[in-house]
N, CA, C and O atoms as a Tripos MOL2 file, in Angstrom:
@<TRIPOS>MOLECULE
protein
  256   255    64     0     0
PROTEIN
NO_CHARGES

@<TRIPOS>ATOM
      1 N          11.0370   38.4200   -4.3010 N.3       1 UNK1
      2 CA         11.7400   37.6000   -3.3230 C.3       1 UNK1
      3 C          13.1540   38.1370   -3.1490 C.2       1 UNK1
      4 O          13.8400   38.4750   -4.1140 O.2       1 UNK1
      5 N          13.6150   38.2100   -1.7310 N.am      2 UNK2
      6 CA         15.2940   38.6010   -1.3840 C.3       2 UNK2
      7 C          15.9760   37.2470   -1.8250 C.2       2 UNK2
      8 O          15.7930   36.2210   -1.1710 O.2       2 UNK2
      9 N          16.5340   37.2660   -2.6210 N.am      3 UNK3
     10 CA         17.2360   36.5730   -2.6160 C.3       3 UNK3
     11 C          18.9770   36.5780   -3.3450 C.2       3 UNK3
     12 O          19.3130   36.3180   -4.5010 O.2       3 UNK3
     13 N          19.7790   36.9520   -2.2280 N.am      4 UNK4
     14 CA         21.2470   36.6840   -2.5820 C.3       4 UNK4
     15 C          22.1910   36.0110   -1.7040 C.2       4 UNK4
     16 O          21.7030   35.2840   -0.8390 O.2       4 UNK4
     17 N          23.4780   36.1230   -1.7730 N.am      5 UNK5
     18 CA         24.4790   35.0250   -0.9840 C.3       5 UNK5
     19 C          24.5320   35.5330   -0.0900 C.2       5 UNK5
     20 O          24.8950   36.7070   -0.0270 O.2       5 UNK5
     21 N          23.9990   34.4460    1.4810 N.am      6 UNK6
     22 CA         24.4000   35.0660    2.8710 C.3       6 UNK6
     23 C          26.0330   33.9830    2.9040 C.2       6 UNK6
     24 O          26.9700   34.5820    2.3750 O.2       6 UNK6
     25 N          26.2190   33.2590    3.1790 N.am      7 UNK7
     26 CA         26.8780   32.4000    2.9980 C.3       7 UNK7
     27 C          27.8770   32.0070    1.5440 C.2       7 UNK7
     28 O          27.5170   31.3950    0.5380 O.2       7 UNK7
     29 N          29.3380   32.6490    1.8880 N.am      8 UNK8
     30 CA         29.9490   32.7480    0.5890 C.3       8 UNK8
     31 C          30.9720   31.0300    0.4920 C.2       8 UNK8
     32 O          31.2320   30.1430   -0.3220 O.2       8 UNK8
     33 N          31.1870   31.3310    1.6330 N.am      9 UNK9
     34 CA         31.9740   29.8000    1.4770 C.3       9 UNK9
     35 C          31.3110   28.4910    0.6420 C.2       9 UNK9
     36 O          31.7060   27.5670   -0.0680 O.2       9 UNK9
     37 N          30.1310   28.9770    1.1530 N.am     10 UNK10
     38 CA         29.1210   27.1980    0.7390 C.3      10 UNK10
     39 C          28.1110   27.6840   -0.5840 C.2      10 UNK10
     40 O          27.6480   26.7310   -1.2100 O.2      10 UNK10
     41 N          27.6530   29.2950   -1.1610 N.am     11 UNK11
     42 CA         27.1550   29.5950   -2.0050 C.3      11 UNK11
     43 C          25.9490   29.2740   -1.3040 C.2      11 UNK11
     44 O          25.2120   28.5170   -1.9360 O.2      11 UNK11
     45 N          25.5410   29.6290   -0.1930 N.am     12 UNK12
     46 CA         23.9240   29.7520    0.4570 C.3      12 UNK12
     47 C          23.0510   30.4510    0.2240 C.2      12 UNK12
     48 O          23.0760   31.3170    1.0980 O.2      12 UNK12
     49 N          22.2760   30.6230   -0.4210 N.am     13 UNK13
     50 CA         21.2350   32.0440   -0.4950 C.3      13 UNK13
     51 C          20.1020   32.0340    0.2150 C.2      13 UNK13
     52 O          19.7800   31.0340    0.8580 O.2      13 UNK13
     53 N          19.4740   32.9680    0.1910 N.am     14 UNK14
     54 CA         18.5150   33.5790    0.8380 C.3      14 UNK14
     55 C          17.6500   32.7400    0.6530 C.2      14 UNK14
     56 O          17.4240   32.1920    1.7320 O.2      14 UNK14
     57 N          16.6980   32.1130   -0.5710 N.am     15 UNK15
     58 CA         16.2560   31.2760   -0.8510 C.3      15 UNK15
     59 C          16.6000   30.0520   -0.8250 C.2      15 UNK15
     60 O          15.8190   29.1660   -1.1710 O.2      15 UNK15
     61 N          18.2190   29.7380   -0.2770 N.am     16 UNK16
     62 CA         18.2800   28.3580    0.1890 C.3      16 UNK16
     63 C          18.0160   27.8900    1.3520 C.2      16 UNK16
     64 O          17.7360   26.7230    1.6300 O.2      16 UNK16
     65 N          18.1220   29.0120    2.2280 N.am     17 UNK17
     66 CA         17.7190   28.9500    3.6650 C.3      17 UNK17
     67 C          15.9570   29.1310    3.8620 C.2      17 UNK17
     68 O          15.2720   28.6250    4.7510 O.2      17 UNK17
     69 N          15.6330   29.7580    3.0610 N.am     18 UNK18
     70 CA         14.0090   29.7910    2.6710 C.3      18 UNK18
     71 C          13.4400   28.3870    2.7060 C.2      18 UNK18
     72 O          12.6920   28.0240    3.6130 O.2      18 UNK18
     73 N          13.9050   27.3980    1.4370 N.am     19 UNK19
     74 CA         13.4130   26.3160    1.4090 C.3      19 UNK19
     75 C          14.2000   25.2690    2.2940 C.2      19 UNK19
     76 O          13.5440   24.3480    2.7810 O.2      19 UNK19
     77 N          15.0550   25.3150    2.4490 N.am     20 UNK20
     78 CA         15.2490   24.2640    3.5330 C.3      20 UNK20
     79 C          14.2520   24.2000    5.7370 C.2      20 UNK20
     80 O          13.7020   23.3960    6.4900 O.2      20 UNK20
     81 N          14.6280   25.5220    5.6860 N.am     21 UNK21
     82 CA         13.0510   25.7060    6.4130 C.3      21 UNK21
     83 C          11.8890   25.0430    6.1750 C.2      21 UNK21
     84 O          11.2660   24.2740    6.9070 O.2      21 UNK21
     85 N          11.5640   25.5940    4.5740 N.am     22 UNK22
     86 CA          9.8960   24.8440    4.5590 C.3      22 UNK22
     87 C          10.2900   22.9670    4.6780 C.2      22 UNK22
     88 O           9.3060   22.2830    4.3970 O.2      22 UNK22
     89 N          11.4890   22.2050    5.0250 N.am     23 UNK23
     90 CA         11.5890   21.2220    5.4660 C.3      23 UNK23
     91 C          10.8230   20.8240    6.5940 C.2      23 UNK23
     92 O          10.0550   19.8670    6.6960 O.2      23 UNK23
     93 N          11.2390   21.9660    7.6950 N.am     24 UNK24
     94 CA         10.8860   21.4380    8.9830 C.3      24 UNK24
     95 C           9.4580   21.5260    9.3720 C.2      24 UNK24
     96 O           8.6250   22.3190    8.9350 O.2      24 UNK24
     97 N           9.2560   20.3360   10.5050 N.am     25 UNK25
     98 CA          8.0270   19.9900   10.5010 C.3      25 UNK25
     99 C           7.3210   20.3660   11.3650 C.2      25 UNK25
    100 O           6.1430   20.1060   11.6100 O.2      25 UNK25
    101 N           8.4190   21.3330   12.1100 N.am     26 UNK26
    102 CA          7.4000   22.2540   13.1550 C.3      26 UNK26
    103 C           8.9910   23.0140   13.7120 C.2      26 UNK26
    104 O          10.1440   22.5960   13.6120 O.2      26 UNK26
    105 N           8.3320   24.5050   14.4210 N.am     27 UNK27
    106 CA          9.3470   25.1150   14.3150 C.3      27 UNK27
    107 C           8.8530   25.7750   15.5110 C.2      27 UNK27
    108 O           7.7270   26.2540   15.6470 O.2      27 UNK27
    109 N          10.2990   25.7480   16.8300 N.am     28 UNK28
    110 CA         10.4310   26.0370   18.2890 C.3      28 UNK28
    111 C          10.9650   26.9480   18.5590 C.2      28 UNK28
    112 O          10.5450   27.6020   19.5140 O.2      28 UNK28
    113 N          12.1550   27.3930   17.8090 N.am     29 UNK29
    114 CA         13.0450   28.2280   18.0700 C.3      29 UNK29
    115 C          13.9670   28.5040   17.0070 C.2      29 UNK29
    116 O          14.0650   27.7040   16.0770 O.2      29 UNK29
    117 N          14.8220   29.8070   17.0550 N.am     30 UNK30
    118 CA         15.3760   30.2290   15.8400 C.3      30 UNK30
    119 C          17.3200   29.2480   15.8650 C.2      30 UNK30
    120 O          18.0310   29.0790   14.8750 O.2      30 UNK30
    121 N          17.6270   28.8250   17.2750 N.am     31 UNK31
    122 CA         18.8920   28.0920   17.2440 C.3      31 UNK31
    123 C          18.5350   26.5650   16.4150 C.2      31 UNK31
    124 O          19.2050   26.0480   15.5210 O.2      31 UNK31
    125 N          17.3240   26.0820   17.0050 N.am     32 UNK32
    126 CA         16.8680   25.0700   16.1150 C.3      32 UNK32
    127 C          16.7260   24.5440   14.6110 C.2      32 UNK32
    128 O          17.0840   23.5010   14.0620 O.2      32 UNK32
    129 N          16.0030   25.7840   14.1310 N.am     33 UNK33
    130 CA         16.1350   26.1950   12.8820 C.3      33 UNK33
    131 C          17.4930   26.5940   12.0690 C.2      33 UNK33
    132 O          17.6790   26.4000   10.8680 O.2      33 UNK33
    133 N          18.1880   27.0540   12.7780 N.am     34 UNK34
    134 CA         19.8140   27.2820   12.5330 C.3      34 UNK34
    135 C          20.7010   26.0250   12.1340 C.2      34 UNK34
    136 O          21.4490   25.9140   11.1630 O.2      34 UNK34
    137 N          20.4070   25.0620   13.1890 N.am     35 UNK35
    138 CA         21.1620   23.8530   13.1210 C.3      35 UNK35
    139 C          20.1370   22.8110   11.8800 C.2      35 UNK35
    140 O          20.6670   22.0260   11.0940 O.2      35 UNK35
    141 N          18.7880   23.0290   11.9590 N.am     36 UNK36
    142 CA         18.5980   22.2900   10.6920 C.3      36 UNK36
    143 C          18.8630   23.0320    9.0560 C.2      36 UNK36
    144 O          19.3270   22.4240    8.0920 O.2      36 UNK36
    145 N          18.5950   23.9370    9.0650 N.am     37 UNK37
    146 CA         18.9840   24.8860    7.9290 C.3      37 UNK37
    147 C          20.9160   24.5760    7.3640 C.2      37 UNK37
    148 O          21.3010   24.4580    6.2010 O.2      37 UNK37
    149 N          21.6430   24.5270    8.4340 N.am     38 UNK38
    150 CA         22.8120   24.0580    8.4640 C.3      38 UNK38
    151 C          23.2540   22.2530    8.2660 C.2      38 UNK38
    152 O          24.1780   21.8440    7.5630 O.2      38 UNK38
    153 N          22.4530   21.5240    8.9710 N.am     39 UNK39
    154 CA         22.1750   19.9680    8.2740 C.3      39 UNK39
    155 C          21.7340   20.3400    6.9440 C.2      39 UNK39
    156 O          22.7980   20.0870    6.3780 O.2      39 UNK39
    157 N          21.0940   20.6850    6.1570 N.am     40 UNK40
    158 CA         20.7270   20.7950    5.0140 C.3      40 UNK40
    159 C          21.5270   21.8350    3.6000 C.2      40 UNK40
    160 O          21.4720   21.5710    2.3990 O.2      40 UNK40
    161 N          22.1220   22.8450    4.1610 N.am     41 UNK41
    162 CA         22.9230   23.6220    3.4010 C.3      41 UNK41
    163 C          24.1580   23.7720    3.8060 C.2      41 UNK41
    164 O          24.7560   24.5970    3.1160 O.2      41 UNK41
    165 N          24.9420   23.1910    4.8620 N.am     42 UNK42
    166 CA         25.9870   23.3770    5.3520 C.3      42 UNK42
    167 C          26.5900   24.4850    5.4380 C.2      42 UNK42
    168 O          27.8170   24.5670    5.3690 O.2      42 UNK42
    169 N          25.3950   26.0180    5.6860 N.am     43 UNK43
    170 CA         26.0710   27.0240    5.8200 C.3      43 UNK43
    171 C          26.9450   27.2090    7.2450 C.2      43 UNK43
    172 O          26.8780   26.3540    8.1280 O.2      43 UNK43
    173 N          27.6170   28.1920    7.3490 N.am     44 UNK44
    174 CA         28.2930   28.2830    8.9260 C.3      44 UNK44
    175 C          28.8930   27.2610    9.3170 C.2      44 UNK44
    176 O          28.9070   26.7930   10.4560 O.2      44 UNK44
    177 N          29.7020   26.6670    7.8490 N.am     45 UNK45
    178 CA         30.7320   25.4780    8.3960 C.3      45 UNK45
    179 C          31.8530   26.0250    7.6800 C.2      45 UNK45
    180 O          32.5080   25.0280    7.3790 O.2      45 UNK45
    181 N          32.3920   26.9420    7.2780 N.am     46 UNK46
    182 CA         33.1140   27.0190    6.3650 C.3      46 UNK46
    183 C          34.0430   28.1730    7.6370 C.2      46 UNK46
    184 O          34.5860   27.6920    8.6320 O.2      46 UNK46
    185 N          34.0530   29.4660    7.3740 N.am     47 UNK47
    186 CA         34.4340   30.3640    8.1640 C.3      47 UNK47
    187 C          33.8990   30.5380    9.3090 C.2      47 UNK47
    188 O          34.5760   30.5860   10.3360 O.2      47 UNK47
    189 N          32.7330   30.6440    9.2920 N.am     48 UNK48
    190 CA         31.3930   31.0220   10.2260 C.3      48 UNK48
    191 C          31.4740   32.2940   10.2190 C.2      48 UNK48
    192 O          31.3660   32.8200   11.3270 O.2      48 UNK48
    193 N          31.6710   33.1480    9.1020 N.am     49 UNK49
    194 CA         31.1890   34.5420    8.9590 C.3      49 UNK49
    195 C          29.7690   35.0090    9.1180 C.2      49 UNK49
    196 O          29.3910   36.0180    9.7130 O.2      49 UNK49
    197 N          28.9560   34.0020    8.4150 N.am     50 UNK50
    198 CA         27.9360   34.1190    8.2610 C.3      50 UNK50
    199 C          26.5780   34.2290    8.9980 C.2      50 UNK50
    200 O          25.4980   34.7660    8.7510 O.2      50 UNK50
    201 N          27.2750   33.2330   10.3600 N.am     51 UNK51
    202 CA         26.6870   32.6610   11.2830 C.3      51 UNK51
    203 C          25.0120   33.8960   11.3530 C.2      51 UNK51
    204 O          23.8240   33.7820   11.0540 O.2      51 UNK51
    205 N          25.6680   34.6830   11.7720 N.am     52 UNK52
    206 CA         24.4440   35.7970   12.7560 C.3      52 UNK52
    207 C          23.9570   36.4620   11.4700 C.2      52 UNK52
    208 O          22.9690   37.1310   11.7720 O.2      52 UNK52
    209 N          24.1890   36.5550   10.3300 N.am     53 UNK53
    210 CA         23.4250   36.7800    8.8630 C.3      53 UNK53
    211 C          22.2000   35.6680    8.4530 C.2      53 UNK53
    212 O          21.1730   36.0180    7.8730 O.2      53 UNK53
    213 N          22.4770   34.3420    8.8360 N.am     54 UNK54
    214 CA         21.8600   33.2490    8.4100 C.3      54 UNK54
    215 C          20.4860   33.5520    9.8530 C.2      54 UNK54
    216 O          19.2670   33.6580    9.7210 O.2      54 UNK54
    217 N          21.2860   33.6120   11.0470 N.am     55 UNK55
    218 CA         20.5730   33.7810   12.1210 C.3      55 UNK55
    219 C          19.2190   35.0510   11.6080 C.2      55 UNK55
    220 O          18.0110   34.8200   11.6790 O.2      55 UNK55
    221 N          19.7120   36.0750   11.2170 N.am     56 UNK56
    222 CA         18.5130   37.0710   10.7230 C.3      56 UNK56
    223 C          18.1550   36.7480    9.2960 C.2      56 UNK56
    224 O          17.9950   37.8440    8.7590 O.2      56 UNK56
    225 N          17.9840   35.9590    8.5660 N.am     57 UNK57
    226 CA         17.5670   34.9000    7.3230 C.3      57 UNK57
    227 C          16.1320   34.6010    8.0250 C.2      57 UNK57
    228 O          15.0080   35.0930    7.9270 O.2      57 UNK57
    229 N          16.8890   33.2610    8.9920 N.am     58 UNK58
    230 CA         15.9340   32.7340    9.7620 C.3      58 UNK58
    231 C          14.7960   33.6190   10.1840 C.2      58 UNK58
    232 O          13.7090   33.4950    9.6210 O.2      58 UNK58
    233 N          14.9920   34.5960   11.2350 N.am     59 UNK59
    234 CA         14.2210   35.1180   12.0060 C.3      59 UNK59
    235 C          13.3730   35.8770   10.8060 C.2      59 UNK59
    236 O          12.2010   35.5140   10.6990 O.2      59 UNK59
    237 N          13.8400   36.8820    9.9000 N.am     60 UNK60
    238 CA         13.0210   37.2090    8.8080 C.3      60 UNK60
    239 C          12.0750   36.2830    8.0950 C.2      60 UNK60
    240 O          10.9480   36.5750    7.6980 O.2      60 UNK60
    241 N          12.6870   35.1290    7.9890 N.am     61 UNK61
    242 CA         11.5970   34.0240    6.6930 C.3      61 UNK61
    243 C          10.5660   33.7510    8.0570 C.2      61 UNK61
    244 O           9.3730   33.8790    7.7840 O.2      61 UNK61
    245 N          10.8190   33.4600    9.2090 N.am     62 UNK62
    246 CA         10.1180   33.1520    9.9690 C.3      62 UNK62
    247 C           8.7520   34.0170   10.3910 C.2      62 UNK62
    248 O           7.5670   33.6950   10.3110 O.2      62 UNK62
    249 N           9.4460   35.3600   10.9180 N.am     63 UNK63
    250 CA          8.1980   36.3460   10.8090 C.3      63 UNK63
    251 C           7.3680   36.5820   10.1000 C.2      63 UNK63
    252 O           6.3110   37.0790   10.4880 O.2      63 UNK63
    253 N           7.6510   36.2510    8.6980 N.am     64 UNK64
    254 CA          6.8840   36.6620    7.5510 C.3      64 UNK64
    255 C           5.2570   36.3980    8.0790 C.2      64 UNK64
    256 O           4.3160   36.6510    7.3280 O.2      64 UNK64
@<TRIPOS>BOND
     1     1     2 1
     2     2     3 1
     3     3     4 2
     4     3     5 am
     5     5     6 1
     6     6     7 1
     7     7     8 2
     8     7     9 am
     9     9    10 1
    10    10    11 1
    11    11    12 2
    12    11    13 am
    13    13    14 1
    14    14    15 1
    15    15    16 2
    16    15    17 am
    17    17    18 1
    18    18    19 1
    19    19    20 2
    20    19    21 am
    21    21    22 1
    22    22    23 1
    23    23    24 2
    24    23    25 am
    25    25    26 1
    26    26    27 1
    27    27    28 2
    28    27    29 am
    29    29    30 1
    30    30    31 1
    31    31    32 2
    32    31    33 am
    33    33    34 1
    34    34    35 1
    35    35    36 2
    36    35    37 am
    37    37    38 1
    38    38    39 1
    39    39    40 2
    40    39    41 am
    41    41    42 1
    42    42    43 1
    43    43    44 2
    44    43    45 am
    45    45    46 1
    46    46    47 1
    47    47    48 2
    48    47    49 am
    49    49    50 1
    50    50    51 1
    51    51    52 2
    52    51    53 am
    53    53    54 1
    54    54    55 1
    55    55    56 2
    56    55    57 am
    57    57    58 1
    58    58    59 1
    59    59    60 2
    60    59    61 am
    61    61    62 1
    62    62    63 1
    63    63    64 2
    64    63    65 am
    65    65    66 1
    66    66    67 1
    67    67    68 2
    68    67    69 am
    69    69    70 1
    70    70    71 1
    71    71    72 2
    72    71    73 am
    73    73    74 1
    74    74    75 1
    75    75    76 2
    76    75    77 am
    77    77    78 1
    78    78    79 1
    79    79    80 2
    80    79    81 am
    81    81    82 1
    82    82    83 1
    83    83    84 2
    84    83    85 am
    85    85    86 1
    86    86    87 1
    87    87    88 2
    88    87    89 am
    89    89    90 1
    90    90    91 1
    91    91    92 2
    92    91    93 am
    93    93    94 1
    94    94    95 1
    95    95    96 2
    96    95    97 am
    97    97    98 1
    98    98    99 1
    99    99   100 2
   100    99   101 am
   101   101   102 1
   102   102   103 1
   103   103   104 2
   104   103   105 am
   105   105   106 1
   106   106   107 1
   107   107   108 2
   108   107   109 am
   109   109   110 1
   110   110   111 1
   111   111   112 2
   112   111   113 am
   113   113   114 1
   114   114   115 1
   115   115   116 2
   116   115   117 am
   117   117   118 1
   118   118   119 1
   119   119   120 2
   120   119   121 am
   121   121   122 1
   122   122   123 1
   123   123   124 2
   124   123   125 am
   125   125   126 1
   126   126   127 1
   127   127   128 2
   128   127   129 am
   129   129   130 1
   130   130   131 1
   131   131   132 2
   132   131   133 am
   133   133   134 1
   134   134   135 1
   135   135   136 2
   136   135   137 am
   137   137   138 1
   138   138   139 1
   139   139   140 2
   140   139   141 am
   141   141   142 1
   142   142   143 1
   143   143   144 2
   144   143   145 am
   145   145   146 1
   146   146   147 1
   147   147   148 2
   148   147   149 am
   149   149   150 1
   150   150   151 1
   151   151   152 2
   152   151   153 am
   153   153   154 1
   154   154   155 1
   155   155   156 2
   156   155   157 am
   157   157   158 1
   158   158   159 1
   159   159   160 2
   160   159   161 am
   161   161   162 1
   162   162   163 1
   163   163   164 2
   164   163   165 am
   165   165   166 1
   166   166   167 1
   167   167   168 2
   168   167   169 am
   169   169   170 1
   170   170   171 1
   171   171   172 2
   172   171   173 am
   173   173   174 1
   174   174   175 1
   175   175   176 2
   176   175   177 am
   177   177   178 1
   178   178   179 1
   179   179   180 2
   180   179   181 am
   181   181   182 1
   182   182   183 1
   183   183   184 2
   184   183   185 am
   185   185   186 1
   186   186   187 1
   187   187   188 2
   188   187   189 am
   189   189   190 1
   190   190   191 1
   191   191   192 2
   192   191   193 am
   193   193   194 1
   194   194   195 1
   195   195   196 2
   196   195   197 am
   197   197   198 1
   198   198   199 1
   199   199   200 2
   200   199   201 am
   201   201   202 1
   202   202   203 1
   203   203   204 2
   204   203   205 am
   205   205   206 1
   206   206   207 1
   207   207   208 2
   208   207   209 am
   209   209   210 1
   210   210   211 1
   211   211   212 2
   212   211   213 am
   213   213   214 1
   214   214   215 1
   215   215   216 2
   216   215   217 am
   217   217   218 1
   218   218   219 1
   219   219   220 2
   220   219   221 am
   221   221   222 1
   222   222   223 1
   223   223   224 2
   224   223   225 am
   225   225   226 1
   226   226   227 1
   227   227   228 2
   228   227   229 am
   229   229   230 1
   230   230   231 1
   231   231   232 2
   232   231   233 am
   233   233   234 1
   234   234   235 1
   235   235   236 2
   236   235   237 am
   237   237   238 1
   238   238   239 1
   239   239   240 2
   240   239   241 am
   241   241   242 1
   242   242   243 1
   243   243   244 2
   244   243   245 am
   245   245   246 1
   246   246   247 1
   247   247   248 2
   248   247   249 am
   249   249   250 1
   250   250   251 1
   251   251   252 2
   252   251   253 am
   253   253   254 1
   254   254   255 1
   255   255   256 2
@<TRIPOS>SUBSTRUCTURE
     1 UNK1         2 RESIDUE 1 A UNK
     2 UNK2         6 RESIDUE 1 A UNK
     3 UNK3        10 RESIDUE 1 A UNK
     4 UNK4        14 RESIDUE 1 A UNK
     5 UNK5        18 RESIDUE 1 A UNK
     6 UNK6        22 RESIDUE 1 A UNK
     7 UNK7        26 RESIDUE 1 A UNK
     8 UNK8        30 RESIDUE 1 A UNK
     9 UNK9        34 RESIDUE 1 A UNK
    10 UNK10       38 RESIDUE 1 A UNK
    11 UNK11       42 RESIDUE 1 A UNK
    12 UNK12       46 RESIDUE 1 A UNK
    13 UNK13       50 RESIDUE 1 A UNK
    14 UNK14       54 RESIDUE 1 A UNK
    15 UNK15       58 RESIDUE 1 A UNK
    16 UNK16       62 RESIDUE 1 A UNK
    17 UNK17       66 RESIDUE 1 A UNK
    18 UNK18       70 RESIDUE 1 A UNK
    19 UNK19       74 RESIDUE 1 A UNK
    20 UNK20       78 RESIDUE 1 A UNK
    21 UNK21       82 RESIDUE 1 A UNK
    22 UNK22       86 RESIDUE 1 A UNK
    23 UNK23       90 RESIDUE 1 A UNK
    24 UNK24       94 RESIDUE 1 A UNK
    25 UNK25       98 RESIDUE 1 A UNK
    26 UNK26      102 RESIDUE 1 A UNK
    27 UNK27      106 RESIDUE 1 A UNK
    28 UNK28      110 RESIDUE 1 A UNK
    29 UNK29      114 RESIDUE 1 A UNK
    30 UNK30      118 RESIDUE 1 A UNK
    31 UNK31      122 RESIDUE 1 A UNK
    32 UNK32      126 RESIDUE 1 A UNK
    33 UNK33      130 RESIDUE 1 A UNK
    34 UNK34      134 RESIDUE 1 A UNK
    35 UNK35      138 RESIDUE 1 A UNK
    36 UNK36      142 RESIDUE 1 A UNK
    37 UNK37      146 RESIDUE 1 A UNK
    38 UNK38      150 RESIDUE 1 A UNK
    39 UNK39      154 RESIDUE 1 A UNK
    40 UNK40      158 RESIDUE 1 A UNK
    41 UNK41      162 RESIDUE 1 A UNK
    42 UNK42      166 RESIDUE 1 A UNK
    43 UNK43      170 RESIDUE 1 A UNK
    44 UNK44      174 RESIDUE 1 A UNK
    45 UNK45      178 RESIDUE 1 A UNK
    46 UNK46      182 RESIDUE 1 A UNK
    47 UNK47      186 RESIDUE 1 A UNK
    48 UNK48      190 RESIDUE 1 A UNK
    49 UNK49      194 RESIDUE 1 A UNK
    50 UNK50      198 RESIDUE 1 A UNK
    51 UNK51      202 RESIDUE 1 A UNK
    52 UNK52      206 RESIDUE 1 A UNK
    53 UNK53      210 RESIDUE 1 A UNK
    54 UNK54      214 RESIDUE 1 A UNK
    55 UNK55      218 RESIDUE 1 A UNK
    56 UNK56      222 RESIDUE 1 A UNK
    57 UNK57      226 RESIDUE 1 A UNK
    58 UNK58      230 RESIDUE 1 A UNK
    59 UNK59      234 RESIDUE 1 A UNK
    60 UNK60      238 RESIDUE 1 A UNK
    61 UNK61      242 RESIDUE 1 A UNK
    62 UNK62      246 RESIDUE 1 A UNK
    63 UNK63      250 RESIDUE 1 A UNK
    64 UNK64      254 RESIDUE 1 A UNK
């Protein structure tokens, strides 16, 4: 498993954005997934460095 810090402000990892995904209960789109992944880990509230790192998180755990 990949798993290290995309998100330094909030200590987010790869696997936190992993399982907060397997939250959702159906999945439309990757901005969607962004904003719930973010309700749940509060990444991309801090600096928003991260933003478009978390964005390819998403799209990777997703393709799998």
């Amino acid at each position: 498993m990949n798993n290290y810090e995309i998100c330094h402000c909030m200590g987010v990892t790869y696997a936190d954005v992993e399982d907060a995904l397997h939250t959702m209960t159906s999945f439309t789109d990757v901005l969607s997934a962004f904003q719930h992944v973010q309700e749940i880990t509060h990444c991309s509230t801090g600096c928003g460095g991260c933003h478009d790192k978390i964005l390819d998180a998403i799209s990777e755990i997703m393709n799998k």
